[in-house]
C-alpha positions as CSV (number, residue, x, y, z in Angstrom):
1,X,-15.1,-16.6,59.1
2,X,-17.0,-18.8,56.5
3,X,-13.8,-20.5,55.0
4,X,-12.4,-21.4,58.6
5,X,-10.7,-25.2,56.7
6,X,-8.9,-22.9,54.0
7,X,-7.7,-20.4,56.9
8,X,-6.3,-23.5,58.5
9,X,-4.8,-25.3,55.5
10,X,-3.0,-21.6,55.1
11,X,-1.8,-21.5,58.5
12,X,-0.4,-24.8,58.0
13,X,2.3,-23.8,55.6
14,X,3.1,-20.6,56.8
15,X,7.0,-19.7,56.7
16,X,9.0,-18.8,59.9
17,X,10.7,-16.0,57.9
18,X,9.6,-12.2,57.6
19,X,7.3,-10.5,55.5
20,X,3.6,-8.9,55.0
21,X,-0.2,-10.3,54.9
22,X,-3.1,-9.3,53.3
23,X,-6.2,-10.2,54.9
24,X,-9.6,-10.3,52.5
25,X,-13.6,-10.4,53.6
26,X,-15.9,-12.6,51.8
27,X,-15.8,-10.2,48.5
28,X,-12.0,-10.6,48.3
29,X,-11.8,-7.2,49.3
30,X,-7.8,-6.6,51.5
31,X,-9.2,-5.3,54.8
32,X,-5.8,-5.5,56.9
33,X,-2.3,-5.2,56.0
34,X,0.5,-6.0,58.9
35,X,4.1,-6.8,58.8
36,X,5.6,-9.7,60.9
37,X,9.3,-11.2,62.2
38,X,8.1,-14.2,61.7
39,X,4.6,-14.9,59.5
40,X,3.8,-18.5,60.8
41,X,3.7,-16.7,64.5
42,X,2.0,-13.6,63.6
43,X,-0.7,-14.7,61.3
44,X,-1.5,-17.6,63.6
45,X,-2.2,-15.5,66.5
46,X,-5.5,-14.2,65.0
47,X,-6.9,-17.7,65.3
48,X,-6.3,-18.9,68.2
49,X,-7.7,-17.0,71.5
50,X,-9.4,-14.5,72.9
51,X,-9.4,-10.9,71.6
52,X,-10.6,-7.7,72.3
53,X,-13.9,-6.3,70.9
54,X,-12.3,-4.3,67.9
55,X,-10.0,-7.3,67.0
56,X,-12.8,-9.5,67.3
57,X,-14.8,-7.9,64.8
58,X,-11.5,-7.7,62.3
59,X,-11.3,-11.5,62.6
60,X,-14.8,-12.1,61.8
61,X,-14.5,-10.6,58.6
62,X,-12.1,-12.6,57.5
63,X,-12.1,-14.8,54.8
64,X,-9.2,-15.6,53.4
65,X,-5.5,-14.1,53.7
66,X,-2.4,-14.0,51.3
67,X,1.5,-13.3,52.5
68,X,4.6,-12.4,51.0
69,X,8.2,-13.1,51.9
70,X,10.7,-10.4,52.2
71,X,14.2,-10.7,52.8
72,X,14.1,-8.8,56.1
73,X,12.2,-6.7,58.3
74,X,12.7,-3.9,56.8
75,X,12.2,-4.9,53.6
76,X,8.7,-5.9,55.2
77,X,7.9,-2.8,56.6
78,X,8.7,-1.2,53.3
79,X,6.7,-3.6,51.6
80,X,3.6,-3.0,54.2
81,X,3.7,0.8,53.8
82,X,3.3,0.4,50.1
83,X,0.3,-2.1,50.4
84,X,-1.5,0.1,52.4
85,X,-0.9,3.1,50.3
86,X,-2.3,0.8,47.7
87,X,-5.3,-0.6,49.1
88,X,-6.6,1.6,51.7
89,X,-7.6,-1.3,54.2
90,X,-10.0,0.7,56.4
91,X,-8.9,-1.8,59.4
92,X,-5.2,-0.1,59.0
93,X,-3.9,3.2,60.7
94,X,-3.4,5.4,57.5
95,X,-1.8,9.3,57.4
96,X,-4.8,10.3,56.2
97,X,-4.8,14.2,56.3
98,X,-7.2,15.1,54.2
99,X,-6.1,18.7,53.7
100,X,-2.0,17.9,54.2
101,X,0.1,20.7,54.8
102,X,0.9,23.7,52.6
103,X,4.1,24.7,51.4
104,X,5.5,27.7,49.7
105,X,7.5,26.9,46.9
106,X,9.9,28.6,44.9
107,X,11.3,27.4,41.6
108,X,14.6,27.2,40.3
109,X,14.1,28.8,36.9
110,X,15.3,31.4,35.3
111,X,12.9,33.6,36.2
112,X,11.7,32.1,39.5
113,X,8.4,32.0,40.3
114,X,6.1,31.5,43.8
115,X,3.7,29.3,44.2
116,X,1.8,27.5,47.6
117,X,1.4,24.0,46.8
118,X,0.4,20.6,48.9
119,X,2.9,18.3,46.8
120,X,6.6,18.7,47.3
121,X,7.7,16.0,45.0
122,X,9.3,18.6,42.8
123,X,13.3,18.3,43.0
124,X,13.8,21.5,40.7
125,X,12.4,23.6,43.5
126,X,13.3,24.9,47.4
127,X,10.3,24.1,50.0
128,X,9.3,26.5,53.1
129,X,7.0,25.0,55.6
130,X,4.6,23.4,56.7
131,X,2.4,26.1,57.3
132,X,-0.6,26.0,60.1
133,X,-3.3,26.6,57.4
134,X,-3.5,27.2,54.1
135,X,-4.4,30.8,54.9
136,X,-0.9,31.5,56.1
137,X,0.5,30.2,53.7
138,X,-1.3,32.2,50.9
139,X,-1.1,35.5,52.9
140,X,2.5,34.9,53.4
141,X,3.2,34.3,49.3
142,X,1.2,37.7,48.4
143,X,2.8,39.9,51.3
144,X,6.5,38.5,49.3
145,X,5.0,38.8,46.0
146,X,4.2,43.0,46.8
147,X,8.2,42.6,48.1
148,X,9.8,41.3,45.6
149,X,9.4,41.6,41.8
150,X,9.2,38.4,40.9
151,X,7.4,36.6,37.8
152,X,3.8,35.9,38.5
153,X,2.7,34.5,35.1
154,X,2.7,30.3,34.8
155,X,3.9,30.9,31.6
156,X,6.1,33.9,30.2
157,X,3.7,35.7,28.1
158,X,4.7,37.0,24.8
159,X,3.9,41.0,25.8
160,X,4.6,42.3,29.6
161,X,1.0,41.9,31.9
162,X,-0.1,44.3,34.5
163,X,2.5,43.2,37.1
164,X,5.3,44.8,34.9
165,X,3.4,48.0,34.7
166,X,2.6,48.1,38.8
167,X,6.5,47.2,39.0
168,X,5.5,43.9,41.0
169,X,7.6,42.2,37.9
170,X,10.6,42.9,36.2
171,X,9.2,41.6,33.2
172,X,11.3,38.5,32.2
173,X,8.5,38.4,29.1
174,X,10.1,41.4,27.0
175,X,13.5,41.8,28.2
176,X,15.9,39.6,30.1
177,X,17.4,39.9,33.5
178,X,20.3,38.8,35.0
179,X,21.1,36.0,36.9
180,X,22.2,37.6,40.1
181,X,19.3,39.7,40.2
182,X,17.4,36.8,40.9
183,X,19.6,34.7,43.4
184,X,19.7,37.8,45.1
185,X,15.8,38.1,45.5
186,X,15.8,34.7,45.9
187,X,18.4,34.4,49.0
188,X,16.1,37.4,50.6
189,X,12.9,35.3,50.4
190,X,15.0,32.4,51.5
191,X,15.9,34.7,54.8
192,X,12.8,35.6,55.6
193,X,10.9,32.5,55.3
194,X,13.2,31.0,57.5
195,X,12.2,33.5,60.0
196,X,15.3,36.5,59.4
197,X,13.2,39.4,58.8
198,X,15.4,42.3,60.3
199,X,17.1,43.4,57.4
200,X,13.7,44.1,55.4
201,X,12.2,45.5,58.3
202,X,15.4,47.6,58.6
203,X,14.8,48.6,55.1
204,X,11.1,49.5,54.8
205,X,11.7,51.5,57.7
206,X,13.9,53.8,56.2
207,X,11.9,54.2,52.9
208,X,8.9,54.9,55.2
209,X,11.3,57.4,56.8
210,X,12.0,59.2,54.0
211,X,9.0,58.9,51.8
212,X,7.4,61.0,55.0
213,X,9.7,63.6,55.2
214,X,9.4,64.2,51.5
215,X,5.7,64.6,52.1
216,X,4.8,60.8,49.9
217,X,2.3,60.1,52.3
218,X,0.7,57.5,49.9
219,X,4.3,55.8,49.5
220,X,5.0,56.2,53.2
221,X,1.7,54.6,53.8
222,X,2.6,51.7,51.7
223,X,5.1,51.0,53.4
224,X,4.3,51.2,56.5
225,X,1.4,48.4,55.9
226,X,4.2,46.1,54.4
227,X,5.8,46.2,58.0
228,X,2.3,45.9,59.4
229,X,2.0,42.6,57.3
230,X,5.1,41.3,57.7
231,X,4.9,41.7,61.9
232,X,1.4,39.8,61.4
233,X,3.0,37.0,59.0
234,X,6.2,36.3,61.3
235,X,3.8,36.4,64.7
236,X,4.1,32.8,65.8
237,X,4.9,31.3,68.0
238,X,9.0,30.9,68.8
239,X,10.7,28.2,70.4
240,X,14.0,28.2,72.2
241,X,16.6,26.3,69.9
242,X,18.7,28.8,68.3
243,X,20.3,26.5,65.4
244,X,16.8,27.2,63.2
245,X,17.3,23.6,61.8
246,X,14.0,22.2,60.5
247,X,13.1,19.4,63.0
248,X,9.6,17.4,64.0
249,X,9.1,15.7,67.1
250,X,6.2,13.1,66.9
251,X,4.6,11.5,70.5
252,X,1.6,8.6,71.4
253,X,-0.4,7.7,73.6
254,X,-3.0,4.3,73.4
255,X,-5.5,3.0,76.0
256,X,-8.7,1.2,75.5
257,X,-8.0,0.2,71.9
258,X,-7.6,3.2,70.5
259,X,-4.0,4.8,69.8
260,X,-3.4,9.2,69.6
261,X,-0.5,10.3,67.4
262,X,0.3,14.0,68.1
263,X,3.2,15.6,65.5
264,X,5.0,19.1,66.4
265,X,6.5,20.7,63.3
266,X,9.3,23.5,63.7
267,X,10.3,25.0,60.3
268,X,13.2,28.1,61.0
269,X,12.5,28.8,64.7
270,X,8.2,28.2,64.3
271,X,6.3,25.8,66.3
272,X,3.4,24.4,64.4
273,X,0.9,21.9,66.5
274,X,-1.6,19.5,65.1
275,X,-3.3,16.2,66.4
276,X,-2.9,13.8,63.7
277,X,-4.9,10.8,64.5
278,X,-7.3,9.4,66.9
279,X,-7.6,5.8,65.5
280,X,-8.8,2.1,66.5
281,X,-5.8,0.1,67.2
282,X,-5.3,-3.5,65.4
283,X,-1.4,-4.4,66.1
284,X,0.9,-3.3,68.6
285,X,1.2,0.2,69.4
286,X,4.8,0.8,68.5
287,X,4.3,-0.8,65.0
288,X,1.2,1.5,64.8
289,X,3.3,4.2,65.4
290,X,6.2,3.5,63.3
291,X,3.8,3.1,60.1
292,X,1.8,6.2,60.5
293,X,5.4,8.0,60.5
294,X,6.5,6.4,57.8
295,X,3.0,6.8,56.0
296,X,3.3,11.0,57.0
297,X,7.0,10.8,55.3
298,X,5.8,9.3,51.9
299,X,4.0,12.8,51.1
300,X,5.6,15.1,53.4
301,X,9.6,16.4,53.0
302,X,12.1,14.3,55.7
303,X,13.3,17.4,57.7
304,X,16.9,17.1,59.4
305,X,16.4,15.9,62.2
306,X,13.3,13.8,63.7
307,X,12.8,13.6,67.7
308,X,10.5,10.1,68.8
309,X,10.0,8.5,72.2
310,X,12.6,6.3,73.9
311,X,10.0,3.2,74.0
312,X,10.2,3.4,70.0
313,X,12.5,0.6,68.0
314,X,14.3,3.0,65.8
315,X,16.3,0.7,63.8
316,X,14.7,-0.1,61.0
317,X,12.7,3.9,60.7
318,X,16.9,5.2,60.5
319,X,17.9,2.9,57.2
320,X,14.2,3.9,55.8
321,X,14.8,7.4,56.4
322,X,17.7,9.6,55.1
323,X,17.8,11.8,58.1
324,X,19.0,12.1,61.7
325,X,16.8,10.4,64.2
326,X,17.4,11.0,68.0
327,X,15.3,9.5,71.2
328,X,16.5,11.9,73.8
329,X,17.0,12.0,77.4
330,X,17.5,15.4,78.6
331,X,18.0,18.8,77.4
332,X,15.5,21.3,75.2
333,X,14.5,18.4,73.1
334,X,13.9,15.6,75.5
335,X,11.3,18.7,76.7
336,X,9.9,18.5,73.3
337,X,9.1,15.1,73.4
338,X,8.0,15.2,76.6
339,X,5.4,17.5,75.6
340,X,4.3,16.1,72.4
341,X,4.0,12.9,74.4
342,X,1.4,15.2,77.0
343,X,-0.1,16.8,74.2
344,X,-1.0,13.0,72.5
345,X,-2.8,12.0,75.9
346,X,-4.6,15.3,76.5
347,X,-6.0,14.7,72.6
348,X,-7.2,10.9,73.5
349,X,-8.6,12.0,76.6
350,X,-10.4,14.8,74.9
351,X,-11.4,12.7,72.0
352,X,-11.6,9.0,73.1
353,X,-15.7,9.2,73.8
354,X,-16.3,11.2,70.6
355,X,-14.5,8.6,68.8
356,X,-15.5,5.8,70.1
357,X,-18.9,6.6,70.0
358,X,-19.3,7.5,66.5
359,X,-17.2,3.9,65.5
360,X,-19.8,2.4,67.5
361,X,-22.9,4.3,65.6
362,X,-21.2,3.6,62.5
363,X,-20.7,-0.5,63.2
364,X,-24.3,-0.5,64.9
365,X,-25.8,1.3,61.6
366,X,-24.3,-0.8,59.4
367,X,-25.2,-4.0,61.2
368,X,-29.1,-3.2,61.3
369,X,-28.8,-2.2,57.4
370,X,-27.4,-5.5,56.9
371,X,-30.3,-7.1,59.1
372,X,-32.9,-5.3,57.6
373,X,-31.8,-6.4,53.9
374,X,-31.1,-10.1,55.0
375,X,-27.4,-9.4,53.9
376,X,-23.7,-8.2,54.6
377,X,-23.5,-4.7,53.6
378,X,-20.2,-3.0,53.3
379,X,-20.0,-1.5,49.9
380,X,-23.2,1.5,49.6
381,X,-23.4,3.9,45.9
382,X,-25.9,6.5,46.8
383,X,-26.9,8.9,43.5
384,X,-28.9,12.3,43.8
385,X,-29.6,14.7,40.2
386,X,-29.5,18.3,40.0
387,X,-30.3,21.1,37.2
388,X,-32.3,24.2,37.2
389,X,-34.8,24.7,34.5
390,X,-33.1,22.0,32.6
391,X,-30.1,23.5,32.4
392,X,-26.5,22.1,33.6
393,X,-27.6,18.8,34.4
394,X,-25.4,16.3,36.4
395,X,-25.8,13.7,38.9
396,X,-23.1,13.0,41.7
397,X,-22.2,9.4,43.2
398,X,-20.9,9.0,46.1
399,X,-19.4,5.9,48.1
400,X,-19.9,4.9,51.3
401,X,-17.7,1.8,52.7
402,X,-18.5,0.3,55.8
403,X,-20.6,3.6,56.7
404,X,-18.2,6.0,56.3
405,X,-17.7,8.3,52.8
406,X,-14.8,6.8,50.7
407,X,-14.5,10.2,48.7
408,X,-11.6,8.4,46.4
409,X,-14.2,6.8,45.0
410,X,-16.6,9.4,44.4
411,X,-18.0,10.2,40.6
412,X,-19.5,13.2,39.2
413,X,-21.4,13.1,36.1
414,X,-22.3,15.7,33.0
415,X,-25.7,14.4,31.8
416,X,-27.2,15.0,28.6
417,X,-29.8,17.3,27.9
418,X,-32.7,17.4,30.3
419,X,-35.7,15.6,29.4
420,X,-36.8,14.1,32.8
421,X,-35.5,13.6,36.2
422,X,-36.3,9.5,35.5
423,X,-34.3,9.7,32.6
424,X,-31.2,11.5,34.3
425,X,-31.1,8.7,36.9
426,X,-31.2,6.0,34.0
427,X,-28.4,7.7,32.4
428,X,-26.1,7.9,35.4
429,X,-26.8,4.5,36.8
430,X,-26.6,3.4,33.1
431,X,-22.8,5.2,32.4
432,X,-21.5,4.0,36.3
433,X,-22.5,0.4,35.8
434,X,-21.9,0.1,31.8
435,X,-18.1,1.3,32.9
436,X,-17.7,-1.2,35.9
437,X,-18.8,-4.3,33.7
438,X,-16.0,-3.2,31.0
439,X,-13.5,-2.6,33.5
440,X,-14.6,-5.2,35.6
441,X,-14.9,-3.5,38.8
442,X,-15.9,-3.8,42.1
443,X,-20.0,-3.5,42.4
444,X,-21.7,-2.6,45.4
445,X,-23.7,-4.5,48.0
446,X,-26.8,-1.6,47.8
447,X,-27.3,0.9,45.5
448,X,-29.6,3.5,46.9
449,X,-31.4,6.4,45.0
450,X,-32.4,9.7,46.6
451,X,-36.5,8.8,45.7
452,X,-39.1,7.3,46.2
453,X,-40.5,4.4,44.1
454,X,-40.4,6.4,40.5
455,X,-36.4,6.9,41.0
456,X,-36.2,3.1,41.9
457,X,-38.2,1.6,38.9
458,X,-35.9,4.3,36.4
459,X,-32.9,2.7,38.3
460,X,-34.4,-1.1,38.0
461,X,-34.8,-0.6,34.3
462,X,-31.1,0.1,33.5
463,X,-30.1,-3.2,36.2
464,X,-32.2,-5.5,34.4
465,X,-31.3,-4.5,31.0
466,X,-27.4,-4.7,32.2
467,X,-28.3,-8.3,33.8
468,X,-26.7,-6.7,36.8
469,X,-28.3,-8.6,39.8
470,X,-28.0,-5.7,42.8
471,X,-29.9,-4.8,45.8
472,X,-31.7,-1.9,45.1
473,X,-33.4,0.5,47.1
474,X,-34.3,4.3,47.8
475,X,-34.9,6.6,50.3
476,X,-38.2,7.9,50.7
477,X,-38.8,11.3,52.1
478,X,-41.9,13.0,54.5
479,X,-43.7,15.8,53.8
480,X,-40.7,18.3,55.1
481,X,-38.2,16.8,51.9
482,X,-36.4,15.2,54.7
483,X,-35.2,11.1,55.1
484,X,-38.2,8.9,56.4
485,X,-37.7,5.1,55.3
486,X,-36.5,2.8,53.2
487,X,-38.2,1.1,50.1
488,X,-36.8,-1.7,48.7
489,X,-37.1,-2.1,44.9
490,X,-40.6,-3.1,44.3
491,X,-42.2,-0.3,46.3
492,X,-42.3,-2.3,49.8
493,X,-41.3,0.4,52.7
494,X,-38.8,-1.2,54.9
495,X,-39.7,1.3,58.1
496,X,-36.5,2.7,59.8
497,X,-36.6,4.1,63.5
498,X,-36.3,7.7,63.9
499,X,-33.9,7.2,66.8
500,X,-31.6,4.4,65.7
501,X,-27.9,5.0,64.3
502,X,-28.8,3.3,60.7
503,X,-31.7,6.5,60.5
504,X,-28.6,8.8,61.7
505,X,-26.4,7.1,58.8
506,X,-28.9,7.2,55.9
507,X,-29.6,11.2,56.7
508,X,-25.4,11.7,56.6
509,X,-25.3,9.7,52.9
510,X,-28.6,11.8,52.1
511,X,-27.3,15.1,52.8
512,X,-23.2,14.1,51.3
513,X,-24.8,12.9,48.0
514,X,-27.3,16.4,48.0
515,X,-24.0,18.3,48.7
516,X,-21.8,16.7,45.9
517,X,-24.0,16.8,43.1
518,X,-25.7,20.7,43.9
519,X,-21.4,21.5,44.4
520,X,-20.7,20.5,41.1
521,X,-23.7,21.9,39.7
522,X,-23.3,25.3,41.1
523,X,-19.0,25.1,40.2
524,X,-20.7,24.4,36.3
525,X,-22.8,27.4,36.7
526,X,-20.7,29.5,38.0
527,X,-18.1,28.3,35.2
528,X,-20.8,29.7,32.3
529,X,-22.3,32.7,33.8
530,X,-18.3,33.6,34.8
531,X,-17.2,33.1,31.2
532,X,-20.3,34.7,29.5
533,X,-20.2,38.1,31.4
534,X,-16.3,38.8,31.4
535,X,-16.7,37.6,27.3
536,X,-19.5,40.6,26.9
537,X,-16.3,43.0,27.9
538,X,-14.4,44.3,25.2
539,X,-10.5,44.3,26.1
540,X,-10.8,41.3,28.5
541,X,-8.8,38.4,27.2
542,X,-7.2,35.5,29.0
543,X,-4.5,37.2,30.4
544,X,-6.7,39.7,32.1
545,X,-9.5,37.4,32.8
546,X,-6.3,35.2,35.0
547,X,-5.3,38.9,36.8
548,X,-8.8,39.2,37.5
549,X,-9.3,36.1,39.4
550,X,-5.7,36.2,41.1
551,X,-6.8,38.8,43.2
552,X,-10.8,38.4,43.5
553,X,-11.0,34.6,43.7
554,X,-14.9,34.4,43.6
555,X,-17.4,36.3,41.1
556,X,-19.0,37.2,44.6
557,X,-16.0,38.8,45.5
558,X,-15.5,40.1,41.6
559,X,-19.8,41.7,42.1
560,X,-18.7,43.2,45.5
561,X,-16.0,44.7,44.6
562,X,-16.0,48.5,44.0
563,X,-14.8,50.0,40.4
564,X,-11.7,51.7,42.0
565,X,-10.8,48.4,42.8
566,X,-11.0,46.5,40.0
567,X,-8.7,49.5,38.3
568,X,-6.2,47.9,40.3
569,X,-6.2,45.3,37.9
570,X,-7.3,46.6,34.5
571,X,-7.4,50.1,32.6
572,X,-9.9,52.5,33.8
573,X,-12.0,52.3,30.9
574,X,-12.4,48.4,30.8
575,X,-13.0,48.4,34.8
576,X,-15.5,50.9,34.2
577,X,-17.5,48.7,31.3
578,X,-16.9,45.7,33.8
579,X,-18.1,47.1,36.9
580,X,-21.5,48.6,35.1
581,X,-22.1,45.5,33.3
582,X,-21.5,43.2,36.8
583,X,-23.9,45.7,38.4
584,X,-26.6,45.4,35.7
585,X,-26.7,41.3,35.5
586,X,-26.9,41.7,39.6
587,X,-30.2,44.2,39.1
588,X,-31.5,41.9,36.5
589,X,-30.8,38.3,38.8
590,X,-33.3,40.7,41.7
């Protein structure tokens, strides 16, 4: 704490009232939010001491502070849910899934359309899940696609596509249909994602049934994989409560500083696990609690009822919340709890060492960086170049905060044309910094290159013309292409050990900076080599070119495809012109 007087002059005239404050580090950066009853208690207690080790190294890094008044608590913890969705402090405990859940979603147009989607913000539309993985929820959506005919386009089309013709559409495009038709699909798909599948089953039975005794084998056959598929899709596991509301129970579990959150999800009679967090704990553990729920909420739909811990202040969470919030004591769901609760400890157990062994790599790594360079580093921009033969040239930034990746900050670049690999790394350092001096943004503490002391003078150049004054250095590599040392921008090599956590570190940024630029390389490649051959292919348009990747995803998946197989998609004679010309540019690549 270098401004220790200001701190105190702050304290000083801190209000007895509720509201939020915003702690800041040297480079005014907010690295804590909380919430308090009463600010002039709260904030003080910081100050004034002992702590443990994690809170310890929080108030060391702190600077400065700001608060704001609310009118009550709520309003504060409102207001503190906001901030840190804002700022991102890393001290705070954020819902940060970095996949979230998937959801099947079905419009309310006139011609309704499926789709599986991670935001749920659209009020136009009915929401089924969460599903476990996004695997399910995909496989799910194409097994009621091939039951229902419903519109598959984005857009309606001005001439019926291939859907219409394989009667997995009813072709809204070229003549209209009526408005029952759809609710009626649309209530049967409602039935079964909520887990009432009998009547289909019923159904598909009896067509298999009959398509057998009239000797349709293929048709029987057909059928008889739908009720294959949908026994697979509705296999989950079932729970006891027959009312089939939509409910999540949510448990914790905190020792040695850190704090577990385990959430249980059941969606129409499905029980969906997932640990949620293992995470450092700042603040109490309740209020840790309450603002990860509240976080998860803010992205995720508030199902009808939500089942929490008796230990767990409620009041403020049930004015937030539009929904029904119970703390049982008995009964099916005090069993739930109960074993969320179990499940939340078993997960901290298991996952406490890992943890808390790779928080204390990171802080170790970060301190001997810092050592090594005479300075605090918290803020690292690491760059890395890719092309082959000159061709699709980018370079990829990533962001490293307090040693861990801060992919929200990540920047991918589309160079120029390809004179050098010097003058790729002056264009990217030039566009990234050239932008953050306009925009006056936030500039790193080290900017590292992935090279040795040619990279470094190419990225010099640019920081010098800019007037930027930054550490610079690179990362130098052995004979094997793999991370050695350190050199710092005039050529020096700043030796790093082989078996220390800052070596360990500068690998992980070496390797996450390789894998971001050659991703976005390869996705560029892929983009022009995709739209060059299925061009070449006379009677391939955009409509067809869309059917083609709806059901082969990958031009892997497109090359190993056989050509009765991509007739299932386009007229014999255009599969046949695609499939030899795919096979030819495959021969030619050998």
């Amino acid at each position: 704490m270098a401004n220790m007087d200001k701190i105190q002059d702050k304290l000083a005239i801190l209000p007895a009232l509720p509201g939020c404050y915003l702690m800041k580090n040297a480079n005014g950066d907010i690295i804590y939010v909380g919430k308090a009853k009463k600010l002039k208690n709260r904030v003080r207690q910081y100050f004034v001491g002992a702590h443990d080790f994690k809170t310890t190294r929080l108030v060391s890094n702190i600077d400065d502070f700001e608060f704001i008044v609310t009118g009550s608590e709520k309003e504060a913890l409102l207001l503190e849910i906001n901030l840190i969705k804002k700022h991102t402090p890393p001290y705070n405990i954020m819902f940060m899934d970095d996949k979230s859940y998937p959801y099947i979603k079905l419009s309310k147009e006139q011609a309704p359309v499926l789709k599986v989607v991670r935001n749920t913000k659209d009020r136009k539309a009915e929401y089924f899940g969460p599903f476990p993985d996004s695997g399910a929820a995909w496989q799910t959506m194409t097994l009621l696609n091939r039951l229902y005919p419903l519109r598959k386009c984005r857009r309606l089309p001005k001439k019926e596509c291939l859907y219409y013709h394989m009667h997995q559409c009813l072709g809204p495009c070229i003549h209209p249909v009526e408005e029952h038709v759809y609710s009626a699909m649309a209530a049967s798909i409602r039935k079964f994602l909520n887990g009432d599948v009998q009547d289909i089953l019923h159904e598909l039975t009896k067509e298999m049934e009959q398509a057998s005794e009239a000797l349709e084998f293929e048709k029987a056959q057909e059928k008889y994989e739908l009720i294959q598929a949908i026994h697979h899709v509705v296999a989950k596991q079932q729970i006891d409560f027959k009312d089939r509301k939509d409910r999540d129970a949510f448990g914790y579990y905190f020792d040695k500083g850190y704090i577990s959150i385990q959430g249980f999800f059941i969606r129409g009679g499905k029980l969906l696990e997932r640990t949620l967090s293992v995470t450092p704990l700042y603040e109490a553990p309740q209020e840790a609690f309450l603002s990860f729920i509240l976080q998860y909420y803010q992205s995720n739909p508030i199902p009808r009822e939500i089942l929490l811990p008796r230990d767990v202040d409620i009041r403020h969470l049930c004015e937030i919340l539009d929904t029904k919030i119970l703390q049982p004591v008995r009964g099916d769901k005090w069993k739930l709890v109960t074993m969320v609760q179990a499940n939340a400890r078993n997960a901290h157990e298991q996952k406490f060492e890992l943890v808390s062994r790779k928080e204390h790599r990171r802080i170790e790594a970060m301190e001997e960086l810092s050592e090594l360079l005479h300075k605090d580093i918290h803020r690292i921009e690491l760059f890395d170049n890719s092309h082959i033969s000159g061709a699709f040239n980018v370079s990829g930034m990533v962001v490293y905060q307090d040693g861990e990746p801060k992919k929200s900050d990540y920047r991918l670049f589309k160079l120029g044309s390809y004179v050098s690999d010097l003058d790729s790394m002056k264009e990217a350092v030039y566009r990234r910094y050239v932008r953050l001096l306009k925009e006056n943004g936030r500039f790193p503490d080290l900017l590292l290159v992935d090279g040795g002391l040619l990279q470094i003078e190419a990225a010099r150049e640019i920081l010098d013309a800019l007037e930027i004054d930054m550490t610079l250095c690179g990362l130098v590599k052995d004979d094997y292409h793999r991370t050695s040392n350190l050199m710092d921008r005039y050529g020096n090599i700043m030796p790093v050990r082989k078996d220390s956590s800052l070596f360990f570190l500068l690998t992980q940024m070496q390797d996450e900076v390789h894998r971001f630029a050659i991703s976005y390389h390869k996705k560029l490649r892929s983009k022009a080599m995709t739209k060059s051959i299925l061009d070449e292919v006379e009677g391939i348009g955009e409509m067809r070119k869309k059917e083609i990747w709806k059901k082969f995803k990958t031009m892997k998946r497109l090359k190993e495809a056989s050509e009765k197989e991509i007739c299932e998609v386009l007229p014999e004679k255009v599969a046949h012109n695609l499939y030899n010309l795919l096979h030819t540019h495959s021969q030619n690549s050998d």
